[in-house]
C-alpha positions in Angstrom: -17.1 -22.8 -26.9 -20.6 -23.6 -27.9 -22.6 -20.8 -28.2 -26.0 -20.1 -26.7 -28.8 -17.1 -25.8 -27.1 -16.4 -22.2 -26.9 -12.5 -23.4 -30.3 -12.4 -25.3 -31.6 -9.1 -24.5 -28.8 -7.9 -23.1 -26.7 -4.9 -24.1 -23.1 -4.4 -23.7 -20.7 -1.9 -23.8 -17.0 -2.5 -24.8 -14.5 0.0 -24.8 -11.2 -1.0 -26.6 -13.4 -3.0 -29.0 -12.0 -2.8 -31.8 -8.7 -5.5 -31.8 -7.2 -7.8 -29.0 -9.4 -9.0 -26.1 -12.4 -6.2 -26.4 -13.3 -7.4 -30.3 -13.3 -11.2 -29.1 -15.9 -10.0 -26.1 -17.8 -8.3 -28.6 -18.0 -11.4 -30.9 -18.8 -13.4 -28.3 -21.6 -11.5 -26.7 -23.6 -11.3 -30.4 -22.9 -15.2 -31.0 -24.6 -15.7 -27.1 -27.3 -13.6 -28.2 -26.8 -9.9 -27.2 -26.0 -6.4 -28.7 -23.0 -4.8 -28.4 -22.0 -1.2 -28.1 -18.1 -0.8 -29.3 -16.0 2.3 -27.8 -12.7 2.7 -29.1 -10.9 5.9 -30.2 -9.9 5.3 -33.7 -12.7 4.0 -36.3 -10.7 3.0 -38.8 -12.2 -0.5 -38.1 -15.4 0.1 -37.3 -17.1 -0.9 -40.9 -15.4 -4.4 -40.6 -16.6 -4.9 -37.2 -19.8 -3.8 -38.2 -19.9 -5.8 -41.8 -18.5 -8.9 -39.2 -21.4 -8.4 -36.4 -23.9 -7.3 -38.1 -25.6 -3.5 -38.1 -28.6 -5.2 -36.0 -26.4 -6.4 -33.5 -23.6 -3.7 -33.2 -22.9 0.0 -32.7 -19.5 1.0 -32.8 -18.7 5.0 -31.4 -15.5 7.1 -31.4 -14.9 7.4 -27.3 -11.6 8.0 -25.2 -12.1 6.8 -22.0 -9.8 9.3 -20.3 -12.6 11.9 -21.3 -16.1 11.6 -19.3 -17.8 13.1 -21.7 -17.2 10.3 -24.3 -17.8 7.8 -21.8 -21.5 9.2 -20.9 -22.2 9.3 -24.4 -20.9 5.9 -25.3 -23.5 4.6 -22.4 -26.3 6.9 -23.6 -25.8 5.6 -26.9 -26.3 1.6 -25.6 -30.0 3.4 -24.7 -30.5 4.9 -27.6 -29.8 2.3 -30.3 -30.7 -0.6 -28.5 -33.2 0.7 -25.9 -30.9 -0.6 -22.9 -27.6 -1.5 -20.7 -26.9 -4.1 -19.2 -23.1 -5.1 -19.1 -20.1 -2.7 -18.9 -16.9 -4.1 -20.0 -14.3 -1.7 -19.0 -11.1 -3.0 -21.4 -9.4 -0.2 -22.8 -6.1 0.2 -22.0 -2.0 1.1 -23.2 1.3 -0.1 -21.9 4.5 1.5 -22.5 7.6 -1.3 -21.6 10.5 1.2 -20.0 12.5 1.1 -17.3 11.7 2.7 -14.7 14.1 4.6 -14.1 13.6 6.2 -17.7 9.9 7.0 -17.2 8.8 10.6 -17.7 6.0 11.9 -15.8 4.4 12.4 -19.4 4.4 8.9 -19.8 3.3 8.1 -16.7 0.0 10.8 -16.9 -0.9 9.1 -20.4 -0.4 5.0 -19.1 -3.0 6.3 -15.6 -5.2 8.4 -17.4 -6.3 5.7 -19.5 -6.1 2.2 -17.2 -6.9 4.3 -14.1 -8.3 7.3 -15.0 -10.5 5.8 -17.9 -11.6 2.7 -16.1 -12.8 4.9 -13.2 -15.3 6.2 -15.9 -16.5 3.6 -17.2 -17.1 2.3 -14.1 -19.0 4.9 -12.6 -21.1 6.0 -15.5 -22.2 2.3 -15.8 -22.7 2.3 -11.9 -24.7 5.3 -12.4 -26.7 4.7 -15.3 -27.6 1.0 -13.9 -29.0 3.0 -10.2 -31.1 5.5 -12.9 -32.6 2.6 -14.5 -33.3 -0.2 -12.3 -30.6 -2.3 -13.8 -28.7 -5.0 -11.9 -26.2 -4.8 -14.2 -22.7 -6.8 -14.4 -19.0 -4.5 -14.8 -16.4 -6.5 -15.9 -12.6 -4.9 -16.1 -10.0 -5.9 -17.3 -6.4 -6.0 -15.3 -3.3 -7.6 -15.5 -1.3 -10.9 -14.5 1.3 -7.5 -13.6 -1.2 -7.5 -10.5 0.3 -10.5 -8.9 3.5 -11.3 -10.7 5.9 -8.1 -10.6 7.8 -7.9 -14.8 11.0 -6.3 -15.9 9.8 -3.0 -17.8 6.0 -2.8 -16.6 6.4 -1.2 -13.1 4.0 1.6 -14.4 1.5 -0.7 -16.3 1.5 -2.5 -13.3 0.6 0.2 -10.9 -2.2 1.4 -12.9 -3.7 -2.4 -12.9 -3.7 -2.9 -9.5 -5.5 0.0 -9.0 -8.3 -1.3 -11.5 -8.4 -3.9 -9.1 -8.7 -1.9 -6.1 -11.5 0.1 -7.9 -13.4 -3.1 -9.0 -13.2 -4.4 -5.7 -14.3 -1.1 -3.9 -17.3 -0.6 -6.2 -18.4 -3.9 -6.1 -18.9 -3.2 -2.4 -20.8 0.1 -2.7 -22.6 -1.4 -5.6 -24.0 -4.7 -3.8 -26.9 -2.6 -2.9 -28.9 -2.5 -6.2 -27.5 -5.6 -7.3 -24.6 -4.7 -10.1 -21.9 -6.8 -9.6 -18.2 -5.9 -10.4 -15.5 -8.1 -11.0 -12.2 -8.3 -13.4 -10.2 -10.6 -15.1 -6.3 -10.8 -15.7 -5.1 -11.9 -18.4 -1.2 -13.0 -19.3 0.2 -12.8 -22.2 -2.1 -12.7 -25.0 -1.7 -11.8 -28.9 -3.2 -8.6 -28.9 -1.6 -5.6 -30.7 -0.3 -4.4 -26.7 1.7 -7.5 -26.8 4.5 -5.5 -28.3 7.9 -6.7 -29.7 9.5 -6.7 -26.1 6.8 -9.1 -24.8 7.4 -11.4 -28.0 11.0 -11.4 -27.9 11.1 -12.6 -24.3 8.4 -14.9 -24.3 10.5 -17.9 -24.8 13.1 -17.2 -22.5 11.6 -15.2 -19.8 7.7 -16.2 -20.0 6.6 -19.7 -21.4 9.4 -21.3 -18.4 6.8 -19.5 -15.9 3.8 -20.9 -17.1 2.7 -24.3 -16.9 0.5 -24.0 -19.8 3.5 -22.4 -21.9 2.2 -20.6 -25.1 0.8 -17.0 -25.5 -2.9 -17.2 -25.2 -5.7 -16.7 -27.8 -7.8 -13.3 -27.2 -11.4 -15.5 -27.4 -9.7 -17.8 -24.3 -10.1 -14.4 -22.4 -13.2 -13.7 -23.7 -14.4 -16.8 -22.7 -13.5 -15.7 -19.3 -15.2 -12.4 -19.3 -18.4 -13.3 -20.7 -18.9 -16.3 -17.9 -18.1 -12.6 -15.2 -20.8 -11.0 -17.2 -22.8 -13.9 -17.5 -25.9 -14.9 -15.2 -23.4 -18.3 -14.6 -21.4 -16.7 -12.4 -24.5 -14.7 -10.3 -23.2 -15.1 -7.1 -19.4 -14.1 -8.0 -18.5 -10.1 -7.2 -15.3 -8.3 -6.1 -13.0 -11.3 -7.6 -10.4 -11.0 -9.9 -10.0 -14.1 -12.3 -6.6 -14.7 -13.3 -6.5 -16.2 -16.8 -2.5 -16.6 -16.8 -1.8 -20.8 -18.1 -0.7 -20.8 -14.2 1.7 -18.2 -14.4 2.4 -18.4 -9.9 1.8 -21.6 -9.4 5.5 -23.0 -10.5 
């Protein structure tokens, strides 16, 4: 898409920024202007996304989202860098394909602790920090196409989505008030590292027949989608979920 100054002098947070769907936001809200304040909890990438962005226009900080602590200093940090926040992307997330009948409550602790857990957060500690600071901010989370469309293998995954949704959805009530909106979008299947060799090897069989738009999607084609939630375009959109699936349903 063309690129423009819709985020100038805005700040972002992204956590999971450093591959898949949270490094194309990130790109895509320094190319429309903005700063960016990456989260993830590995740095081994964090020099190239910083040699890619640009030192002005990017922070990048260890932070597990499952931990409040990290969270609360991930936000501080959009503050203390780039003297603001404006736009919390909550994107950070795992999935474990099992049946599940084989799950172990380990397994299930670790998927909810991060997509639940970790989105609740990031949520609130943007929610909170907007309130302290006069901010009508924009919270944008990301879900699932598991949401709407139940998958062999992703029962968990999907639980822990829909209750992103149900979170968005609540705080986007209690957060009308002083004017933060909260929405999320759901992606299908994208090439992100999450994708993982059971997704691939299906796709063609199982998947592309489902969608009427039948190829894995590009991360920046959920990006796109994101950035318009964040965006002062969509101003009077809050509590939705925007399903960015190539029609996954509608056959």
């Amino acid at each position: 898409m063309a690129y423009s100054d819709r985020f100038k002098g805005k700040v972002a947070v992204v956590t999971g920024g450093t591959t898949g769907i949270g490094r194309a936001i990130a790109r895509q809200i320094v190319r429309d202007g903005g700063k960016v304040v990456i989260g993830a909890r590995h740095d081994d990438l964090f020099p190239e996304i910083v040699a890619e962005l640009g030192k002005d226009n990017c922070h990048c900080q260890t932070c597990d989202v499952g931990i409040r602590t990290d969270v609360d200093a991930l936000v501080q940090s959009a503050y203390d860098t780039f003297g603001g926040f404006d736009i919390m992307f909550g994107n950070a997330g795992v999935n474990l394909m099992k049946s599940f009948l084989e799950f172990t409550e380990e397994e299930t602790d670790t998927i909810m602790n991060t997509n639940f857990k970790g989105m609740f957060n990031c949520t609130q500690a943007a929610g909170l920090a907007f309130v302290a600071h006069g901010t009508k901010g924009s919270i944008v989370n990301t879900t699932s196409i598991n949401i709407r469309c139940a998958c062999p293998n992703s029962t968990v995954y999907a639980a822990s989505k829909g209750a992103v949704y149900a979170l968005t959805r609540g705080a986007s009530v209690e957060l009308a008030e002083y004017g933060i909106r909260c929405n999320c979008v759901a992606p299908g299947p994208t090439d992100t590292p999450m994708n993982g060799e059971i997704s691939r090897e299906r796709f063609p069989t199982y998947t592309a027949p489902k969608l009427s738009i039948p190829r894995i999607c590009d991360p920046m084609e959920i990006a796109n989608v994101a950035c318009f939630l964040a965006s002062d375009d969509a101003s009077y959109v809050t509590g939705e979920v925007y399903f960015a699936v190539g029609g996954w349903g509608t056959k």
